[in-house]
N, C-alpha and C positions, 0 to 999 in steps of 0.2 A: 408173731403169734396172733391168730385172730382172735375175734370178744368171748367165742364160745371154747378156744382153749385158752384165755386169760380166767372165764368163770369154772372152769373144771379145775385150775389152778387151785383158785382162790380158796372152793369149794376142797380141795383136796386138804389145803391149810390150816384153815379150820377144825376139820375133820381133824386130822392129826393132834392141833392143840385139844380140841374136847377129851379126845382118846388120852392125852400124855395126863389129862386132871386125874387115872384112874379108873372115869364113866367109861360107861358103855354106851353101845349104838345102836338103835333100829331103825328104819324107815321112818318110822313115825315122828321120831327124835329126829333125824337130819330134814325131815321136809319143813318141820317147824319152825325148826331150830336155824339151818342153814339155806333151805331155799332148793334142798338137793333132792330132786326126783328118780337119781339114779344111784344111790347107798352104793350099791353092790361092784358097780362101774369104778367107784371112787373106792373103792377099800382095795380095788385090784390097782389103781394105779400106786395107791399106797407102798403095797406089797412089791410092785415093782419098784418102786424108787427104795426097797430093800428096810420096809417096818416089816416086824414081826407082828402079826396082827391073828388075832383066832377069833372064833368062831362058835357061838353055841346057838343050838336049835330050841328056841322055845316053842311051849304047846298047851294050849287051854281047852276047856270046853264052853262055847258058847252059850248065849241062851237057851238056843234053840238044840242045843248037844252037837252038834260040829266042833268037831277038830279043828282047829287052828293053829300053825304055824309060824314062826317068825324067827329071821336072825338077828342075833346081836353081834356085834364085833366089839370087841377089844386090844389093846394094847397089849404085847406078850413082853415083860418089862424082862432086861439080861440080868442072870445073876452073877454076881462078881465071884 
């Protein structure tokens, strides 16, 4: 395994546990938080390694009145 699929690993793990506390996720949160400039990269590999993970689109209006955008991901917890 090379360093940069030892850190997409790492980053993947992470990820996971913040997700399993409950939180949620954006960009902003995993660059901070984890070091991870590719959220979207790592929620798919996620999902591949078979989490249920969703999805919602958030939306503000700036100062200046632009729309704004953003995902958060989350944990899709099974119910018994």
């Amino acid at each position: 395994m090379t360093g940069t699929d030892m850190t997409k690993q790492s980053q993947c793990d992470k990820i996971l546990r913040y997700l399993e506390t409950g939180a949620v996720i954006n960009t902003k949160i995993a660059r901070s938080l984890f070091h991870c400039e590719r959220l979207a990269s790592r929620i798919t590999d996620l999902k591949n390694r078979g989490h249920n993970i969703g999805r919602n689109i958030v939306s503000y209006k700036d100062e200046e009145g632009q729309t704004i955008r953003y995902a958060e991901y989350f944990l899709i917890k099974e119910v018994a």
